[in-house]
C-alpha positions as CSV (number, residue, x, y, z in Angstrom):
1,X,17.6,6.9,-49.0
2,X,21.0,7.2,-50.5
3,X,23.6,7.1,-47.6
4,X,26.6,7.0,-49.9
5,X,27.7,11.0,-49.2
6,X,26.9,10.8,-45.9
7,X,29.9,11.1,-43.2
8,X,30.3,8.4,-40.1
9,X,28.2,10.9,-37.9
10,X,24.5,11.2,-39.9
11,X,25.1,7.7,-40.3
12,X,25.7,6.4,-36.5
13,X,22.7,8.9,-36.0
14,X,20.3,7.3,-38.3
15,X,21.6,3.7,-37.2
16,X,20.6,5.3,-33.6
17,X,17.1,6.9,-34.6
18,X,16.2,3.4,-36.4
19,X,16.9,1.3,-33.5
20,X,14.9,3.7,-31.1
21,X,12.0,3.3,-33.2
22,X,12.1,-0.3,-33.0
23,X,13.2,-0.6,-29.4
24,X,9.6,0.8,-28.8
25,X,7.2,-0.8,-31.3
26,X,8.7,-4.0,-29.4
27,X,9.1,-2.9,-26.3
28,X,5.8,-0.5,-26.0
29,X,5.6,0.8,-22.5
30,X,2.7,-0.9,-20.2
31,X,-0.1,0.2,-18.9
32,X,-0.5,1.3,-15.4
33,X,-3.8,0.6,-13.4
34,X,-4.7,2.5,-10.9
35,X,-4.8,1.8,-7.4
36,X,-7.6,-0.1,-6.2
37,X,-9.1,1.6,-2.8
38,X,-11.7,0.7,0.3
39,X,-14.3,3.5,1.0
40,X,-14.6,3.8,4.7
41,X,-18.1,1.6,4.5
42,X,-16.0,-1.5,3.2
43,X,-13.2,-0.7,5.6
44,X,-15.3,-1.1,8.3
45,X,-17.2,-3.6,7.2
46,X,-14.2,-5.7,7.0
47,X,-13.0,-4.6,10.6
48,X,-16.4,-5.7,12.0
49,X,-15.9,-9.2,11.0
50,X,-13.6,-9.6,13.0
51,X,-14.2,-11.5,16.6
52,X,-11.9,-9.4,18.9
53,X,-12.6,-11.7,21.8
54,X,-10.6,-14.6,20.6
55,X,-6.8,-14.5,20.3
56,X,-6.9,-15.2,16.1
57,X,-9.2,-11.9,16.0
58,X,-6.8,-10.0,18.4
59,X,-4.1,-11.0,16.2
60,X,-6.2,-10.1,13.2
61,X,-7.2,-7.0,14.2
62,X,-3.7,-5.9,14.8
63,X,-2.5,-7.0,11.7
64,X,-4.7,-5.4,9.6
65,X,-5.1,-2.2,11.6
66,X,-1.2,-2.0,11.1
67,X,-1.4,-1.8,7.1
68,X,-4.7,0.0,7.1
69,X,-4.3,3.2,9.3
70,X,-0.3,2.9,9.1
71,X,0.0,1.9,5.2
72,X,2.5,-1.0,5.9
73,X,3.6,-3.3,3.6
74,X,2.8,-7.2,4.2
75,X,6.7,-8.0,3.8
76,X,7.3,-5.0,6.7
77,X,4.7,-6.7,8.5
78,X,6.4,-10.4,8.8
79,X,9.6,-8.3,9.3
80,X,8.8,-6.1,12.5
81,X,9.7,-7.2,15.8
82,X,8.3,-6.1,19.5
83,X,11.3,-3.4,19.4
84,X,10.2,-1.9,16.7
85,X,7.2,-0.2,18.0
86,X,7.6,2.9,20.4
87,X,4.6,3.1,22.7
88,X,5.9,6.1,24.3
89,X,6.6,8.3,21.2
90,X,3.5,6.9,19.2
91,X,5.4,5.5,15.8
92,X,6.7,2.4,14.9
93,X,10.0,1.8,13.1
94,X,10.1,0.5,9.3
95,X,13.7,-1.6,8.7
96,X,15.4,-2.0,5.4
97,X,12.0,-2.1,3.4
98,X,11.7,-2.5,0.1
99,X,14.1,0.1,-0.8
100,X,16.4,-0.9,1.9
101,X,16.1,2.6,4.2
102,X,14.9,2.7,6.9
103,X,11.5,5.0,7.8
104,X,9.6,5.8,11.0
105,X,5.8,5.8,11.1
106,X,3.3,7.2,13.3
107,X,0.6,5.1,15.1
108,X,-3.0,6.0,15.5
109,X,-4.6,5.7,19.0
110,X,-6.7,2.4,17.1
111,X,-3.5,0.9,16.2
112,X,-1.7,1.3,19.0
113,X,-4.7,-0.2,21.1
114,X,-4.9,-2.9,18.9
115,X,-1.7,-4.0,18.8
116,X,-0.9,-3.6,22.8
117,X,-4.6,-6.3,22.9
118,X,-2.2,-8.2,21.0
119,X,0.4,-7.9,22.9
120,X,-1.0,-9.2,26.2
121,X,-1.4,-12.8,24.9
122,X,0.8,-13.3,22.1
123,X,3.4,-15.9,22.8
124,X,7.1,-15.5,23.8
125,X,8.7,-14.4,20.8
126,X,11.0,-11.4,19.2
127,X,8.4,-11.2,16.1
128,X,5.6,-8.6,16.8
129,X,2.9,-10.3,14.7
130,X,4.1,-13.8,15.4
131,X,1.9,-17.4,14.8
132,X,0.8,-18.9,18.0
133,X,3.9,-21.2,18.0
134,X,5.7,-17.6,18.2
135,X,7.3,-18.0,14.5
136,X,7.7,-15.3,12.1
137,X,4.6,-14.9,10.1
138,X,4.5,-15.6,6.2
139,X,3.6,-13.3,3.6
140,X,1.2,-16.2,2.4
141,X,-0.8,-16.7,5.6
142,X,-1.5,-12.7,6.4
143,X,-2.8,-12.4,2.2
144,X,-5.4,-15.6,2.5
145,X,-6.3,-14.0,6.3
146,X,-6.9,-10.8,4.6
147,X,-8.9,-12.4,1.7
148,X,-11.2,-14.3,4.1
149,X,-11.9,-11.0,5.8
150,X,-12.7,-10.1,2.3
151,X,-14.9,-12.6,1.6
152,X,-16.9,-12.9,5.3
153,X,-17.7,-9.0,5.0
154,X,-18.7,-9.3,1.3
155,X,-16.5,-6.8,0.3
156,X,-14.8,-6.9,-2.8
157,X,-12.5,-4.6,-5.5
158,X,-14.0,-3.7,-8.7
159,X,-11.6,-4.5,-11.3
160,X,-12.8,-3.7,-14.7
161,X,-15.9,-6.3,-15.3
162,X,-14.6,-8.4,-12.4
163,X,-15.0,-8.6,-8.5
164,X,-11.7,-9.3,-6.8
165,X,-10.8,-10.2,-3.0
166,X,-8.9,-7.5,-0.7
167,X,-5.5,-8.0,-0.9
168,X,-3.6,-6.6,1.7
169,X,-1.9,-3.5,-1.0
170,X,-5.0,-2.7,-1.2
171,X,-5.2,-1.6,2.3
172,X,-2.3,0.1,2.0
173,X,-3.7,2.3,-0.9
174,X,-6.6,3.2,0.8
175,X,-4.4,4.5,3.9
176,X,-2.2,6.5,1.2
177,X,-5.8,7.7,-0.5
178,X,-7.3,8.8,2.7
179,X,-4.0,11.0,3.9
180,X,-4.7,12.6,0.2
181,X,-8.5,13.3,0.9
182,X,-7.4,14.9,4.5
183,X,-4.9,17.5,2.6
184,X,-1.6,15.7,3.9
185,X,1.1,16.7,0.9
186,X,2.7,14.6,-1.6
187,X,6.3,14.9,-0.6
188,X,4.9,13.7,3.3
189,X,3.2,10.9,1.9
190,X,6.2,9.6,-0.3
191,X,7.8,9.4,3.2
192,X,5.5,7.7,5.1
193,X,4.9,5.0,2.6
194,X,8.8,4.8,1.7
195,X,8.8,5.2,-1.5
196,X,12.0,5.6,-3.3
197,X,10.5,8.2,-6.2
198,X,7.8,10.6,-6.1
199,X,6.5,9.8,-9.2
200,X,5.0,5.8,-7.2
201,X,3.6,8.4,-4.9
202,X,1.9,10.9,-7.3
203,X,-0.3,8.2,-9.0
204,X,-2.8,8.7,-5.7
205,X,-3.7,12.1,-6.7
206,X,-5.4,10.3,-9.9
207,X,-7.9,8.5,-7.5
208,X,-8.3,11.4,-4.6
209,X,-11.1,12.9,-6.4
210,X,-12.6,14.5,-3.8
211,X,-12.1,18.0,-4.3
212,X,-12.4,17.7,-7.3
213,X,-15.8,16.6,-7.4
214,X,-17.2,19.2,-5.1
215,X,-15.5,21.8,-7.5
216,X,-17.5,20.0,-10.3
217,X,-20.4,19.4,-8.5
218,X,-20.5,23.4,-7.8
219,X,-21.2,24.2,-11.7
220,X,-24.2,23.8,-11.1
221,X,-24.7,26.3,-8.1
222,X,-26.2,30.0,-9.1
């Protein structure tokens, strides 16, 4: 290409257009995998393992009822505190999450129960899912809980040719899946889960097929 009639603009331009191009062969933008989800069979097959008359199946139970039916992160779960849950108005109160806002969330009739079993023999402390010595629980301990749970049930996450654990995001997905299936908007979703851009929220209507299975399903109706 002879450059040597070109002014200082074309030629900032093409410097501009050449180092796009190579900002993106090197830099090529990932892939994104989609959300991996419980059907309500594994959901419950995981809740059922559970031994609700001893106190590390009460605390169990509460823990992972919190992130399954209220979509709760596991750092939002080692952050809450007893205050933060409002028995009276049915929601619990999210502090500086991830995104550092703060965000209220309602609390099904299960969860509530489950945490208020909880309740009446955790220990003294401020934390609401504390450790029997009443210490603030560790993101750690509550992800190798919810893989045991995993593992006792025999449920696991299909991922590609591979069988993974339950992690506890995962639980959170399915809760943000199922509000999808039962026709709860986008924009309501995005609040509940507190996320910062629509877009993080949006990538659930990939999965939610639902609908669009019956509508598929229909072709073949006369």
């Amino acid at each position: 290409m002879d450059m040597s009639n070109m002014d200082e603009k074309q030629l900032r331009q093409i410097i501009k257009s050449a180092a796009d191009s190579l900002k993106t062969k090197t830099n090529p933008r990932p892939s994104r995998k989609l959300p991996k989800v419980l059907t309500k069979h594994q959901a419950d097959k995981m809740l059922s393992v559970i031994n609700i008359n001893t106190r590390t199946g009460k605390r169990q139970m509460a823990i992972v009822m919190a992130m399954l039916k209220c979509g709760i992160r596991v750092s939002e779960v080692c952050k809450m505190t007893k205050a933060d849950v409002d028995f009276d108005n049915h929601k619990m109160c999210i502090q500086q999450s991830k995104n550092k806002a703060d965000r209220y969330v309602p609390m099904p009739n299960s969860v509530e129960e489950s945490i208020q079993i909880w309740l009446g023999i955790a220990p003294e402390s401020k934390w609401l899912f504390s450790t029997f010595k009443g210490k603030q629980p560790s993101a750690r301990n509550i992800a190798e809980m919810t893989y045991s749970l995993s593992k006792r049930a025999n449920v696991y996450l299909q991922d590609g040719a591979d069988k993974k654990p339950v992690n506890p995001h995962a639980l959170r997905h399915t809760y943000a899946t199922e509000l999808l299936n039962r026709g709860l908007d986008v924009v309501s979703i995005q609040k509940l889960l507190g996320h910062a851009w629509i877009s993080t929220t949006q990538i659930y209507t990939h999965i939610s097929m639902n609908d669009l299975i019956d509508k598929v399903r229909n072709l073949d109706s006369k």
